[in-house]
C-alpha positions in Angstrom: 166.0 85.4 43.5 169.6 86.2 44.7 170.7 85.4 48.3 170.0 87.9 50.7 171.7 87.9 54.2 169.5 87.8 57.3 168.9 91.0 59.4 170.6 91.0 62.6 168.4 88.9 65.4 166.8 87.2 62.7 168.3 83.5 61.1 167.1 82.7 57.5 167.8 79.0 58.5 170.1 78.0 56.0 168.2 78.5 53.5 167.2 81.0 50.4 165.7 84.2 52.8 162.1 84.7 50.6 160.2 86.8 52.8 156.7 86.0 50.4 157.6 82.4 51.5 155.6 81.0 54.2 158.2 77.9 54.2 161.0 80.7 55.4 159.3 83.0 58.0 161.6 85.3 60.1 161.5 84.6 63.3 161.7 87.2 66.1 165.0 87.8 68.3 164.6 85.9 71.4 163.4 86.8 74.6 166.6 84.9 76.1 169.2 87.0 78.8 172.1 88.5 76.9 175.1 87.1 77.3 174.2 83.8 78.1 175.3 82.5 74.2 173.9 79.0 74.4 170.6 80.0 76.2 170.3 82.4 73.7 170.8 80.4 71.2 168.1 77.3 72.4 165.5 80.4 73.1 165.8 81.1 69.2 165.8 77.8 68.1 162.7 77.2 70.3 160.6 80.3 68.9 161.7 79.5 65.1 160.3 76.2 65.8 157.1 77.0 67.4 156.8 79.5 64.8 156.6 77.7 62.2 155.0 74.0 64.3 158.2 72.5 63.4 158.9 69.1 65.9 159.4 69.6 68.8 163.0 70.7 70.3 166.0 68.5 69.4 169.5 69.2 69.4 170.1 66.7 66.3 167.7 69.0 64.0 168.7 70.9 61.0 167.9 74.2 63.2 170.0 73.7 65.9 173.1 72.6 63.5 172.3 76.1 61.4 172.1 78.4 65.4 174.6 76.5 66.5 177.2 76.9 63.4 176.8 80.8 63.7 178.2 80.1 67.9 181.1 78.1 65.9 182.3 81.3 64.2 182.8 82.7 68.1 184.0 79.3 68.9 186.8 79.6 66.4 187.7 82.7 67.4 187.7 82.2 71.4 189.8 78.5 70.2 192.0 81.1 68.1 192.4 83.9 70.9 193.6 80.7 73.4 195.8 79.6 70.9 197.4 82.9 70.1 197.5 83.5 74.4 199.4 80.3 74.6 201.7 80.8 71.7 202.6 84.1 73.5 203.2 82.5 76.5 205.4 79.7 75.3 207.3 82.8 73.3 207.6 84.6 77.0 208.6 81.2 78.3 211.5 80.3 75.7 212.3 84.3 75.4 213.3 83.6 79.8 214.9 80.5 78.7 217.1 82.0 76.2 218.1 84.7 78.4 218.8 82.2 81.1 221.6 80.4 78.4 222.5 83.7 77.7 224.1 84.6 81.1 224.7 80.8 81.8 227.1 81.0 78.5 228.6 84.5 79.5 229.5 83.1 82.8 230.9 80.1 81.6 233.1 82.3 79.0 234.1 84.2 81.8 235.2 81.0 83.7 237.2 79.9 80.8 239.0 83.5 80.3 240.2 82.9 83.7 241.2 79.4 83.6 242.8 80.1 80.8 245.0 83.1 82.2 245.6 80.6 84.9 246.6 78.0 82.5 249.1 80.4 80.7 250.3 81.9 84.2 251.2 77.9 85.0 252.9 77.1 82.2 255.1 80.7 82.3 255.7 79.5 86.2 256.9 76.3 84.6 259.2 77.3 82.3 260.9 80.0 84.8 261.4 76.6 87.1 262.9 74.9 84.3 265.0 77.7 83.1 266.0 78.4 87.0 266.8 74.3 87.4 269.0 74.3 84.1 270.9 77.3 85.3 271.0 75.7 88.9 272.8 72.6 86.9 274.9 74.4 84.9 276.1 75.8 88.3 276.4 72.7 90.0 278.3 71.4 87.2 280.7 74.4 87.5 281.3 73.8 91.0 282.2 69.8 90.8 284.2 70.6 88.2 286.5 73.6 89.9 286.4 70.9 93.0 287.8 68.5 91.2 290.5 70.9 89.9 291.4 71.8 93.6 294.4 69.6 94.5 293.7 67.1 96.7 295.7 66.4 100.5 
């Protein structure tokens, strides 16, 4: 007989759903309060087994692995909403980060542009001094020389 998949409400425990089968009875949706997930889950586990005089409740039965790996589907996807929350918040984070280099680096650029206009404004005030102490030489130079030309007493 081909697998079936179990109504909602109802678990086929693991296992090849015959309903002629008294080994694989259906159990009934439990009487649990919604949207309590685990409660739920340990009401259903504790009707399937009284159903069908299984041992009494354990947490390490073949039952409560089958319940609880249809929670582990919800699990994975809480675990994979978290992870995808966090991932956008490290994106945020970085994105705040990299706009904070941004204007660090553009204000830094700007700081260099004006050192370096300072820098070129220096050395063109430097070389007008030299020019102007060359000429100032030059002058001096003619002036010794036309005093030594001037006859002496």
């Amino acid at each position: 007989m081909p697998r079936r998949r179990c109504e909602p409400g109802r678990f086929a425990l693991g296992r090849l759903m015959d309903p002629s089968s008294p080994r694989h009875a259906r159990a009934a949706p439990s009487q649990a309060t919604p949207g309590n997930r685990r409660g739920d889950m340990t009401g259903r586990i504790r009707l399937i087994a009284r159903q069908q005089q299984l041992a009494p409740f354990n947490r390490r039965s073949p039952i409560w692995a089958f319940c609880v790996g249809t929670c582990r589907v919800e699990q994975r996807a809480a675990e994979r909403r978290q992870i995808i929350a966090d991932a956008e918040r490290t994106v945020a984070t970085e994105e705040a980060a990299a706009k904070d280099a941004v204007a660090a680096e553009d204000r830094l650029e700007a700081e260099v542009r004006d050192l370096e206009q300072r820098l070129t404004q220096a050395r063109s005030d430097l070389a007008g001094a030299r020019l102007r102490a060359r000429r100032a030489e030059a002058a001096e130079r003619r002036a010794r020389q036309a005093l030594d030309r001037l006859p002496r007493p």
